[in-house]
MIPA-354376 format. One record per residue (C-alpha): x, y negated, z; residue in three letters. Coordinates in nm, 2 decimals. Each point is the difference from the previous one (the first is absolute). Layout:
N
     xx     yy     zz  aa
      X      Y      Z ALA
...
END
This chain:
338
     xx     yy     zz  aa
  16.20 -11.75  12.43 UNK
   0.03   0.22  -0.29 UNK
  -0.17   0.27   0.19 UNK
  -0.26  -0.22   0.13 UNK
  -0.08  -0.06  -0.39 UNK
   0.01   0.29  -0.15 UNK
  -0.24   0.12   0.31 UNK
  -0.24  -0.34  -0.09 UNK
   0.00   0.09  -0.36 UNK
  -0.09   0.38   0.07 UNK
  -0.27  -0.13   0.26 UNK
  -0.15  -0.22  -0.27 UNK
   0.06   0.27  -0.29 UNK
  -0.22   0.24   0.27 UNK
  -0.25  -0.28   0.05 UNK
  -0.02  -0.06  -0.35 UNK
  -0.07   0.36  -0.11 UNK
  -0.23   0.02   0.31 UNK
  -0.23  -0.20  -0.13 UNK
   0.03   0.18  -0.36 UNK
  -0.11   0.29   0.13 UNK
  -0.28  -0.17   0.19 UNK
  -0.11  -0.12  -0.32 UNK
  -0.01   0.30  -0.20 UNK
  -0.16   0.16   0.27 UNK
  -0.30  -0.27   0.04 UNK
  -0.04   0.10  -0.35 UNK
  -0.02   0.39  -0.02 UNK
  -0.27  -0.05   0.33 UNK
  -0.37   0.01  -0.04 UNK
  -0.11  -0.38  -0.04 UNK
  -0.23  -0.01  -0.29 UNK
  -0.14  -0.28  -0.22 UNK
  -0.26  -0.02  -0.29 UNK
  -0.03  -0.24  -0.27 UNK
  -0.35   0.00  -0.19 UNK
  -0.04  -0.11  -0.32 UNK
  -0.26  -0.28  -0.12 UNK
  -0.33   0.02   0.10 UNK
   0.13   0.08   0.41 UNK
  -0.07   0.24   0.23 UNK
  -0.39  -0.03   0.05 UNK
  -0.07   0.02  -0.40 UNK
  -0.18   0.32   0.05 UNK
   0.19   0.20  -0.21 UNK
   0.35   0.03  -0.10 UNK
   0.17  -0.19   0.26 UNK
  -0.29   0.10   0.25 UNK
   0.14   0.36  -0.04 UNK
   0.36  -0.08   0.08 UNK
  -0.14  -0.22   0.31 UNK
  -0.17   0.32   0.14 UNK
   0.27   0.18   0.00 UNK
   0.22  -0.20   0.21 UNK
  -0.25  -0.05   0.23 UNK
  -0.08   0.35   0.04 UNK
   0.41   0.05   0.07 UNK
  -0.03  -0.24   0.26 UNK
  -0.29   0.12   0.14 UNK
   0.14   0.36   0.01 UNK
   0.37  -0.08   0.13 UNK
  -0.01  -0.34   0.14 UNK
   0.22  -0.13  -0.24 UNK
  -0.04  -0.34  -0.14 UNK
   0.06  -0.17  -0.29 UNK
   0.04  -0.30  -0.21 UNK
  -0.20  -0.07  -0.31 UNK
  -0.02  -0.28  -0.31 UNK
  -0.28  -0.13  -0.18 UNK
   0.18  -0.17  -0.32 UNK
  -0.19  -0.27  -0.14 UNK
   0.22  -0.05  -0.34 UNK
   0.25   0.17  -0.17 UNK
   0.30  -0.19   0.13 UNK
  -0.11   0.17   0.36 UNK
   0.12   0.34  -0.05 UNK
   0.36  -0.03  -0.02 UNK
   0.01  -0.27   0.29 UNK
  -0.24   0.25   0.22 UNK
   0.20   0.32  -0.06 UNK
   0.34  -0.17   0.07 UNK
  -0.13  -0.15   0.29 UNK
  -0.14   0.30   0.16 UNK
   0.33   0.21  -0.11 UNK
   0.24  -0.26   0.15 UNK
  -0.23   0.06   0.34 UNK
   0.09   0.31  -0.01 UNK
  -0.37   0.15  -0.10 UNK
   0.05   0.34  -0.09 UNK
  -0.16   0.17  -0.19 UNK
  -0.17  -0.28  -0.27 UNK
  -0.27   0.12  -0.15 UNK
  -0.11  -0.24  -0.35 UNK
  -0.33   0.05  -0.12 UNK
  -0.05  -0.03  -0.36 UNK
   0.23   0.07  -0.35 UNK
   0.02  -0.41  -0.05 UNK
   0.22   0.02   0.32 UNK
   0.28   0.21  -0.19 UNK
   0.23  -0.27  -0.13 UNK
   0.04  -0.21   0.35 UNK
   0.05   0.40   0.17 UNK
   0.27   0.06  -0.25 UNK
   0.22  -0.28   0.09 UNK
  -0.12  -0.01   0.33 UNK
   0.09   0.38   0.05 UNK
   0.33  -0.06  -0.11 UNK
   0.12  -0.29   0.23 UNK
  -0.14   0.24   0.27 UNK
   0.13   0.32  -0.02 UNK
  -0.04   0.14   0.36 UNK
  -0.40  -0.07  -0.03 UNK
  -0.23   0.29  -0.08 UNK
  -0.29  -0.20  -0.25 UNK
  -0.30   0.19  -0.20 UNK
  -0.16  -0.15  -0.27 UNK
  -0.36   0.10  -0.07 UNK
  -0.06   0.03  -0.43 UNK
   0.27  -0.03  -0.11 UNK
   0.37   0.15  -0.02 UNK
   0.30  -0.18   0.11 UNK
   0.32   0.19  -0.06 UNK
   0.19  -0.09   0.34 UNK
   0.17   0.29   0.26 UNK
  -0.23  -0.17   0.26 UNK
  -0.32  -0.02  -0.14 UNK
  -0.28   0.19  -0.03 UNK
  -0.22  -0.03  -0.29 UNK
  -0.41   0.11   0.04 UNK
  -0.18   0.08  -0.30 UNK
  -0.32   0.16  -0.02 UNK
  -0.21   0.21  -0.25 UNK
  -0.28  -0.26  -0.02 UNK
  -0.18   0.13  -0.33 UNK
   0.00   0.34   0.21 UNK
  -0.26  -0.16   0.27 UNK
  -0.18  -0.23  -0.25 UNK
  -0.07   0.34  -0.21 UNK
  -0.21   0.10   0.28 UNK
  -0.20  -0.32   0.07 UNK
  -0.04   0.01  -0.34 UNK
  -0.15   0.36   0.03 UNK
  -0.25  -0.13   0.27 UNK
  -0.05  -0.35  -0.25 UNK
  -0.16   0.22  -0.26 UNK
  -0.18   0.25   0.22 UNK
  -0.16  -0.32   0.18 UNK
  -0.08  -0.17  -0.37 UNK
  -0.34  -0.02  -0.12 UNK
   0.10  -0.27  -0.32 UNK
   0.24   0.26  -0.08 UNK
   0.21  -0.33   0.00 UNK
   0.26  -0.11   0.22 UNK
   0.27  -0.27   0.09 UNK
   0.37  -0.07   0.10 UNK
   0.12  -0.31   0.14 UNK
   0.38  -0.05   0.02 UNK
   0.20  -0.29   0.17 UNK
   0.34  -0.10  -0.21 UNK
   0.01   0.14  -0.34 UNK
   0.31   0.23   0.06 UNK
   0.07   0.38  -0.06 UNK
  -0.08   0.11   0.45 UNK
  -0.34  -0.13  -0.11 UNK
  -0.04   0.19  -0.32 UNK
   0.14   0.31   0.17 UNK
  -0.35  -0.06   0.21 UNK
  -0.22  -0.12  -0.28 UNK
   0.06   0.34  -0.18 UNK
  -0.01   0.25   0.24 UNK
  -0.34  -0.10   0.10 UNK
  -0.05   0.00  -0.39 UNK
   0.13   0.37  -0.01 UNK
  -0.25   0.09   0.33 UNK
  -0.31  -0.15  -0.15 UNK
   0.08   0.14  -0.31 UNK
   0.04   0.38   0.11 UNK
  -0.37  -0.06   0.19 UNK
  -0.17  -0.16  -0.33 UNK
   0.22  -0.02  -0.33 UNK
  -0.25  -0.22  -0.18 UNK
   0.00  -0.28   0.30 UNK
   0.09  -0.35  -0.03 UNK
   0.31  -0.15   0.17 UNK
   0.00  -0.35   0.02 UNK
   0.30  -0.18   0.11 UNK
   0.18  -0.36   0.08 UNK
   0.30  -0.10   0.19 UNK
  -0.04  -0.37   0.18 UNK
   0.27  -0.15  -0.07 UNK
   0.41   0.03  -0.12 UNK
   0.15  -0.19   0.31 UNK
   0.00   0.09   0.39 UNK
  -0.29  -0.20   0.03 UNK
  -0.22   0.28  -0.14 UNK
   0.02   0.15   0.31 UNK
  -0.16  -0.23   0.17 UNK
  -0.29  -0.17  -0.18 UNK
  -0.35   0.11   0.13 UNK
  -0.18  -0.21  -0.21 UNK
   0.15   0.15  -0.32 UNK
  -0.05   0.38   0.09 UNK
  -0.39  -0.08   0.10 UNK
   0.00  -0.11  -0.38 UNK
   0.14   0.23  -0.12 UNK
  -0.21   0.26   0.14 UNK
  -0.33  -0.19  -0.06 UNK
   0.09  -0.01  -0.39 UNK
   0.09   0.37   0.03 UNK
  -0.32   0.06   0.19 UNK
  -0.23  -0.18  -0.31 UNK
   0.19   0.26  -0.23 UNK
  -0.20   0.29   0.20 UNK
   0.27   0.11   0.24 UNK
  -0.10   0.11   0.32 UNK
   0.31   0.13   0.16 UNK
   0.27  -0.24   0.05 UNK
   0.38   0.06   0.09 UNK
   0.22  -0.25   0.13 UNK
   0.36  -0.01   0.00 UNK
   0.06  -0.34   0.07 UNK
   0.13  -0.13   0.37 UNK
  -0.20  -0.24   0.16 UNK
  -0.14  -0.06  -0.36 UNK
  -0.25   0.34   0.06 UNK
  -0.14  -0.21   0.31 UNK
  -0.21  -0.13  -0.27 UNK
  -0.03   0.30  -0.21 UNK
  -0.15   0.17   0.30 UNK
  -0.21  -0.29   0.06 UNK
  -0.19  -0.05  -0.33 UNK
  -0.03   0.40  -0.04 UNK
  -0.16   0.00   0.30 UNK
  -0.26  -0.27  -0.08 UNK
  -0.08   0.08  -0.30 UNK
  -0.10   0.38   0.14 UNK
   0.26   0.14  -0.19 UNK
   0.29   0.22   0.22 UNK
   0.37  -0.13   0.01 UNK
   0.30   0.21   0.03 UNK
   0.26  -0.12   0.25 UNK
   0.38   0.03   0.01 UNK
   0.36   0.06   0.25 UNK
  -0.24  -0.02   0.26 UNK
  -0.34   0.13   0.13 UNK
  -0.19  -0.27  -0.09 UNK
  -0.36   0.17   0.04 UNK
  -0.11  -0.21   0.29 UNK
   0.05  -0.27  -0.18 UNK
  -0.36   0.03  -0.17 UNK
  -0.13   0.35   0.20 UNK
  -0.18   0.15  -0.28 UNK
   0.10  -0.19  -0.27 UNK
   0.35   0.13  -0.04 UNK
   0.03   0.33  -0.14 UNK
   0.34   0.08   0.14 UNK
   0.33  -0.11   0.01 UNK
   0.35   0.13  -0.14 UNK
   0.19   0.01   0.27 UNK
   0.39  -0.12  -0.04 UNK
   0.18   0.12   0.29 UNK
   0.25  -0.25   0.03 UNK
  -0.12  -0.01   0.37 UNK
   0.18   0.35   0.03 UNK
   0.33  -0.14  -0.24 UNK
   0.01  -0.29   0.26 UNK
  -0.03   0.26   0.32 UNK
   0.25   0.25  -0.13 UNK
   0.23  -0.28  -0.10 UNK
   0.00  -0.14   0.38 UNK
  -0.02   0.39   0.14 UNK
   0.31   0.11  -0.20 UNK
   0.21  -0.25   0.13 UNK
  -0.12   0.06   0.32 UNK
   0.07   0.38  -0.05 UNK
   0.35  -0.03  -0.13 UNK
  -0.16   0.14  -0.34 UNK
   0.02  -0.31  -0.23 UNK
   0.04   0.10  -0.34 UNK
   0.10  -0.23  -0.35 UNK
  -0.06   0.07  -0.33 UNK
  -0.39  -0.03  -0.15 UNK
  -0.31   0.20   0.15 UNK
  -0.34   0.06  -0.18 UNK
  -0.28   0.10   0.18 UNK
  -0.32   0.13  -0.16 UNK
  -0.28   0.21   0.09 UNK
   0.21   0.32   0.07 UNK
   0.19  -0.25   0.30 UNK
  -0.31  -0.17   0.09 UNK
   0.12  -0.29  -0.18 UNK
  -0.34  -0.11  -0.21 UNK
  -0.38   0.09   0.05 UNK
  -0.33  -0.12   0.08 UNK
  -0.19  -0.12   0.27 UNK
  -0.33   0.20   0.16 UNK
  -0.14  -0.12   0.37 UNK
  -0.35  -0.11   0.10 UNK
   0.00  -0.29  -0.20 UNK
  -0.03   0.14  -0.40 UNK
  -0.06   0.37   0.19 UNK
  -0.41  -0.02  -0.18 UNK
   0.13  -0.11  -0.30 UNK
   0.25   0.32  -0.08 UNK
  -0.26   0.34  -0.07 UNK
   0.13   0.33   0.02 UNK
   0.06   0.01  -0.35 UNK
   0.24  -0.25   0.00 UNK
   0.20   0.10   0.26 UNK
   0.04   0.34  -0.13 UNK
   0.10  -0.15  -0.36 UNK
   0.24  -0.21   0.16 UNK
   0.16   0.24   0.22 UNK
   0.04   0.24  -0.29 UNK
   0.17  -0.30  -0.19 UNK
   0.26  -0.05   0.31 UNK
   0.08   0.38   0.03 UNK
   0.05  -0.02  -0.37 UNK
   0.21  -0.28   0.00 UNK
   0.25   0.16   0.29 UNK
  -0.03   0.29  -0.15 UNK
   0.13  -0.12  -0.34 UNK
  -0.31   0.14  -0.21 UNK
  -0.06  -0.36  -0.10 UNK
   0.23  -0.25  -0.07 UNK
  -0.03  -0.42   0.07 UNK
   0.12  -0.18  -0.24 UNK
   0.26  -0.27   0.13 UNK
  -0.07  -0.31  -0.22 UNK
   0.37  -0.11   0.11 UNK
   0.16   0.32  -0.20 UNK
  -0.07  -0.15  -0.32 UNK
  -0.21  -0.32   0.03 UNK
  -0.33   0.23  -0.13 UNK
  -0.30   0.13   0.10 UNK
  -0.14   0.29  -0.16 UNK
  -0.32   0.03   0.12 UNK
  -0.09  -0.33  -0.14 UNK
END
């Protein structure tokens, strides 16, 4: 009888230890997830980006995934534990507001690979996206004051925070290094989440920006530059999109946009763990990785002359080169060039 126990107990220690390593290995296989932030998946920008991406892994590798639109705050912890306890793998979170719920989250789920786009969260299995935004908004701003006949231009942000400075005044710098004397005139909607998502509130914001002479607008604002776009557009001035190529949006009214490639972040997050190449620690992608730039195709393809597009190309191969530096607002909370 002894025997017989010592054999149960060994059977269910096997069992037991089994399933263990069952476990850990649902977790280190390929089963991703993405959780975007407010303003979902369709906002035509930020989260649109990190959409795209996924769906351009799935259509490349018939892989599917699982993804989250929150709809409050309270969402994101609940969403990334969820998908983590499913064994999703990796998580992808779009957005720095996401970093305290992936902190904890990360933690009680140490086998999960998660990336975090924005932001940095120091955890052995995450990955933390950041890219050089003011890099790609120097050179719409490049294109903003070679298009300019006011000699006056605009920026609209979304939440007042340092990400959306770092855009404000790198598009300051690119104007700037086109036309020193030109006017840059700029507003943030709002100080909450909900700035990225209020239509109504960018449109005014561009109109009153438009009655001060500007004629070139920038948007850096979510689902917020909807509106942006929209009154730009009919008031015959040109907007400036953002994350992603919004040109088609108004086909001739949109100058360009400055592409965010967190459609690539999201694809070589899912590819890497596909690969066996999943890396920690914090990436930064800029134009030298392909990271930022801006948008030409057929729709804003009359708009761009020859002249630009040199100027602007000369700016890029500048930038990589390291002949001219972008200041990063987030260094030290200041912009320079005004």
């Amino acid at each position: 009888m002894k025997q017989f126990m010592i054999g149960l107990a060994a059977a269910a220690f096997a069992t037991v230890a089994a399933s263990g390593a069952a476990l850990a290995d649902a977790h280190a296989k390929l089963n991703p997830a993405v959780v975007y932030d407010l303003g979902g998946k369709n906002d035509k920008s930020f989260n649109e980006s990190a959409f795209t991406g996924a769906e351009r892994f799935k259509k490349d590798t018939g892989t599917e995934y699982k993804d989250f639109e929150i709809q409050n705050d309270a969402q994101r912890e609940q969403a990334m534990r969820r998908f983590a306890k499913d064994g999703h793998n990796p998580i992808v979170v779009i957005g720095f507001s996401q970093a305290a719920a992936l902190e904890k989250v990360s933690k009680e789920y140490p086998d999960t690979k998660f990336a975090i786009v924005d932001m940095v969260v120091e955890q052995p299995n995450v990955r933390s996206i950041l890219f050089s935004e003011h890099e790609g908004s120097y050179l719409v701003g490049v294109l903003a004051a070679k298009a300019s006949k006011s000699g006056k231009v605009g920026f609209v942000g979304g939440m007042d925070i340092p990400l959306i400075r770092k855009f404000a005044c790198g598009y300051v710098q690119g104007v700037k290094s086109v036309n020193p004397d030109a006017e840059v005139f700029q507003n943030m909607t709002g100080t909450t989440g909900a700035a990225w998502n209020d239509p109504v509130k960018g449109a005014e914001l561009a109109k009153s920006q438009i009655d001060r002479g500007a004629d070139v607008i920038y948007h850096a604002a979510g689902g917020t530059g909807i509106g942006v776009l929209q009154a730009a557009a009919d008031a015959g001035a040109l907007g400036i999109g953002v994350d992603s190529n919004q040109n088609g949006m108004h086909p001739g009214k949109v100058l360009t946009s400055m592409l965010k490639r967190v459609d690539n972040a999201v694809y070589s997050a899912f590819n890497d763990v596909k690969e066996d190449k999943w890396t920690a620690g914090f990436n930064v992608l800029g134009l030298k990785e392909d990271g930022v730039g801006y948008a030409m195709d057929d729709n804003n393809k009359p708009l761009i002359t020859e002249d630009m597009m040199k100027a602007v190309d000369v700016a890029s191969e500048e930038i990589k080169s390291g002949k001219v530096s972008v200041h990063n607002y987030m260094d030290d909370s200041k912009c320079p060039a005004g």
